[in-house]
C-alpha positions as CSV (number, residue, x, y, z in Angstrom):
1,X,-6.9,-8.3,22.6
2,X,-8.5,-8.0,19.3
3,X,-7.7,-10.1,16.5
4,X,-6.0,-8.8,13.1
5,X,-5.6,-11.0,10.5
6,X,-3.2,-10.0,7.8
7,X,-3.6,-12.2,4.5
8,X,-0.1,-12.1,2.6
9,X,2.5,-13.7,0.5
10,X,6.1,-13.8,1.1
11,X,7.1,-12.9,-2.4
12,X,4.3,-9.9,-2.5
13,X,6.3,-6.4,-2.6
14,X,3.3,-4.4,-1.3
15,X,2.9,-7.0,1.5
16,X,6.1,-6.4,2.6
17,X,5.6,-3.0,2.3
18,X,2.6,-2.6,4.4
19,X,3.8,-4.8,7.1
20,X,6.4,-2.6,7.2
21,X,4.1,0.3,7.5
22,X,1.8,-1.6,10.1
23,X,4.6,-2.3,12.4
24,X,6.1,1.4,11.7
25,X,2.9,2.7,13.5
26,X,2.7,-0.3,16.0
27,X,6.0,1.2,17.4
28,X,4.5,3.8,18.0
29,X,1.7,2.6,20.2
30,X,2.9,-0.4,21.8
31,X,0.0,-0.6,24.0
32,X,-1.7,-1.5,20.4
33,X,-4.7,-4.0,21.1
34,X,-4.2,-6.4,18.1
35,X,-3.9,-10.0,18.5
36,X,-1.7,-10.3,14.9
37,X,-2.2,-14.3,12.9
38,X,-1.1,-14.5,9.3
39,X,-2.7,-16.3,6.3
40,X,-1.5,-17.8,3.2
41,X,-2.9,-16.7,-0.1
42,X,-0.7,-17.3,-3.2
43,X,-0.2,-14.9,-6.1
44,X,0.7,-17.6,-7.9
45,X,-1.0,-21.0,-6.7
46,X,0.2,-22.5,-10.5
47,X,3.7,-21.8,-10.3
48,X,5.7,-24.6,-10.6
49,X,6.7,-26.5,-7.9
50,X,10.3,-25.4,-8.7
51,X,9.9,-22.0,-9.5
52,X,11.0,-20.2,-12.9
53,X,12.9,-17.6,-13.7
54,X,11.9,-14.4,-12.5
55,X,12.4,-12.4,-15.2
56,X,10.3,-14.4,-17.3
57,X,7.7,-14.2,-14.6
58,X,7.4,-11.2,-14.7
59,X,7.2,-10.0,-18.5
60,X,5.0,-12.7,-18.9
61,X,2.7,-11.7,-15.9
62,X,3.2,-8.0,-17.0
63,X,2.8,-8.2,-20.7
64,X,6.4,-7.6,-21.8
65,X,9.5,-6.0,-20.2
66,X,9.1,-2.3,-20.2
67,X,5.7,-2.6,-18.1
68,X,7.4,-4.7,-15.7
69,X,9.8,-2.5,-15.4
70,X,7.4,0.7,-15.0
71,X,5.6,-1.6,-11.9
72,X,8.7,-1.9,-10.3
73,X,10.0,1.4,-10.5
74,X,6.5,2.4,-8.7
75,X,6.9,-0.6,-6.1
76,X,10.8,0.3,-5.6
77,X,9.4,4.2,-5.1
78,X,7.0,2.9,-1.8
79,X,9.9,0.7,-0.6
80,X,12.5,3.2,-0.3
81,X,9.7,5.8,1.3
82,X,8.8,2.7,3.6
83,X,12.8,2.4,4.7
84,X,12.8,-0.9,3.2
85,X,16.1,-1.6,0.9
86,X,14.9,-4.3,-1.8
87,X,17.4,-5.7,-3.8
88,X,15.5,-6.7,-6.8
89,X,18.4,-7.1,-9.1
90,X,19.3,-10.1,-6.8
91,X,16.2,-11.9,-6.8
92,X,17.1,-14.5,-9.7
93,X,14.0,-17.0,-9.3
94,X,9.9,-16.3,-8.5
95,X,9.4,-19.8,-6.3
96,X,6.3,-21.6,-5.4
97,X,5.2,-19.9,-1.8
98,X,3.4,-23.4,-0.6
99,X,6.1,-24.8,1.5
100,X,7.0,-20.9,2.8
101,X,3.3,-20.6,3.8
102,X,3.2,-24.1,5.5
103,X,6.7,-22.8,7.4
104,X,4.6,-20.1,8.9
105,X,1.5,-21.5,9.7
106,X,4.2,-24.0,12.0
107,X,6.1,-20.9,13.4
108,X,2.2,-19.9,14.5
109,X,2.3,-23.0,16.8
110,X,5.1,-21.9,18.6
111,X,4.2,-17.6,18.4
112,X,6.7,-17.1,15.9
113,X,4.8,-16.3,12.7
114,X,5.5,-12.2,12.2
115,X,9.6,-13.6,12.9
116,X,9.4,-15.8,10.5
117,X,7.4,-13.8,8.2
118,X,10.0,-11.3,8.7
119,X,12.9,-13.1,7.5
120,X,11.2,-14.6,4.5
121,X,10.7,-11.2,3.3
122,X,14.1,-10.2,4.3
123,X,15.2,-13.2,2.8
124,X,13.6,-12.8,-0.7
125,X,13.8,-9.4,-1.5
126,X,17.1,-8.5,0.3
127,X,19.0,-11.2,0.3
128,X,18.1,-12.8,-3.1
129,X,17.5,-16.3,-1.3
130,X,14.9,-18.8,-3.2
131,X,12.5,-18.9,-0.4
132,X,11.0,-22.1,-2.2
133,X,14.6,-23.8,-1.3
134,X,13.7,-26.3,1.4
135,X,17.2,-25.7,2.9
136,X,16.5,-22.2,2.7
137,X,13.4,-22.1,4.4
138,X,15.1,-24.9,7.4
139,X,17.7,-22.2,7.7
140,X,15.3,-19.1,8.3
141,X,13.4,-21.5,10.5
142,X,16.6,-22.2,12.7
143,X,17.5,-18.5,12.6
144,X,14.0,-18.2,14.8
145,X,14.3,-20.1,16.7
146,X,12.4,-23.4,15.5
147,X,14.0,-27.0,14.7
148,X,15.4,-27.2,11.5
149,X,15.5,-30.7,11.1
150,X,11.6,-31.0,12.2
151,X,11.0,-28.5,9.9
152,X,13.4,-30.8,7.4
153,X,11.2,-33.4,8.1
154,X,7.7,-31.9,7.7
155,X,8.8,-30.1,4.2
156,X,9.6,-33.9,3.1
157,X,6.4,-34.8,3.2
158,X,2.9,-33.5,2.5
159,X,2.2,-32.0,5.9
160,X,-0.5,-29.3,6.3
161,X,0.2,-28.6,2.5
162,X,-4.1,-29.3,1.7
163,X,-5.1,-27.2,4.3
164,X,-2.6,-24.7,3.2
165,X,-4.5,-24.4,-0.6
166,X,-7.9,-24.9,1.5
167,X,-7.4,-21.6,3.4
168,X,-5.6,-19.7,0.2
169,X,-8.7,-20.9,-1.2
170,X,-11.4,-19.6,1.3
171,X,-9.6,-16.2,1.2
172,X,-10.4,-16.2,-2.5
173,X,-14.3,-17.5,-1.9
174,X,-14.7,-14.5,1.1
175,X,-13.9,-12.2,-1.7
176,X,-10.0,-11.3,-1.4
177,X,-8.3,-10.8,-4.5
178,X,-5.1,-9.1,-3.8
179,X,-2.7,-9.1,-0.9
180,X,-1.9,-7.6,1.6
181,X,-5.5,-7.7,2.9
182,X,-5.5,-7.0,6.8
183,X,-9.3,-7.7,8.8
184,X,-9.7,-6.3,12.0
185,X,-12.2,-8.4,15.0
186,X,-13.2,-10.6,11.8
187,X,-15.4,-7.9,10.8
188,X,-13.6,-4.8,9.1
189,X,-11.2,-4.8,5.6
190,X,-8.3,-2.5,5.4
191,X,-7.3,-3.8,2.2
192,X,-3.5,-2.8,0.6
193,X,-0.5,-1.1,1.8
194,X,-1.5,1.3,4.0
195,X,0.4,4.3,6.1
196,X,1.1,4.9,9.0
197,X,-1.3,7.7,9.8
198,X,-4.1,4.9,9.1
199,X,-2.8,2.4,11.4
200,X,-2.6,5.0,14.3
201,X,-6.3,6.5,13.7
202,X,-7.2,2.7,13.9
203,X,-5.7,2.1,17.1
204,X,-6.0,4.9,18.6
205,X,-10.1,5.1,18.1
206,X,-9.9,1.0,19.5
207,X,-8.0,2.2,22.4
208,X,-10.7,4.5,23.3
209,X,-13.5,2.4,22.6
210,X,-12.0,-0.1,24.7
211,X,-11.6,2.3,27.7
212,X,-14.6,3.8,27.3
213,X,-16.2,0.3,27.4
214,X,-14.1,-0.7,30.4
């Protein structure tokens, strides 16, 4: 197997959006080689711990509403050619990812980080749910399978949250600056929201490589 790291946020669009575009093409060659293990990197590692309002997010971020709403309109445009149905209207808060990043890297203990990451995207942008909800996040943990109440228990505390920042950070050193950023055998960037097409060419040259090596 070959190792593909995918860094990511749960509230990124685009990273949604390309893991939907990986996987479209994975399904399509499920005798893929990759080894898949996600990592945290937060578009906002100053939000507050709370959250704020998402529309005030994003005018601030974008410089006033009718920018914000031009970026969207482009992101909502690759969703719905991805097959992905965003409700964005329904997303009333941007939270602080820390805690959703620390859920994942304990769903990777048990093999369960792409289900979890799953439903935190499903969560946030179709469902509306504050992924930065600690009862939210035991809930999406239980619907995978996991213990809720551990997971209770861990969020209560500071568990894994400095090595969480301390990885985020180390993406940021080795030169990422925007998510989704996928690395293949620790050696090659595929940086963005890719297609299909690309994903296929990828795997399909690996495949031979492999066999031709065997």
């Amino acid at each position: 197997m070959i190792k593909l790291d995918i860094i990511s946020d749960p509230i990124c669009p685009w990273c949604y959006i390309g893991k939907t575009l990986l996987f479209t093409a994975l399904g399509e060659r499920p005798d893929h080689p990759f080894k898949i293990e996600w990592h945290p990197f937060q578009l906002n590692p100053d939000m507050p711990q709370g959250g704020m309002d998402r529309r005030t997010y994003l005018e601030t971020k974008f410089g006033g509403k009718e920018k914000a709403i031009a970026v969207y309109s482009q992101i909502a445009e690759a969703a719905e050619a991805a097959g992905l149905q965003i409700d964005f209207a329904a997303i009333q808060r941007t939270p602080n990812t820390l805690d959703a990043h620390r859920l994942i890297h304990w769903a990777g203990l048990e093999e369960r980080q792409t289900e979890i990451v799953h439903a935190l995207f499903e969560a946030y942008f179709s469902d509306g749910r504050d992924i930065g909800s600690h009862d939210v996040l035991a809930d999406i943990a239980d619907s995978a399978g996991l213990d809720a109440a551990a997971i209770r228990r861990l969020l209560a505390g500071e568990a894994d949250a400095e090595d969480i920042r301390s990885r985020d950070a180390n993406a940021r050193e080795r030169g990422v600056t925007g998510v989704p950023t996928f690395v293949i055998a620790n050696q090659h960037v595929v940086p963005g929201a890719q297609q299909p097409d690309l994903w296929l060419k990828l795997v399909d040259e690996i495949n031979g490589q492999i066999g031709t090596a065997q």
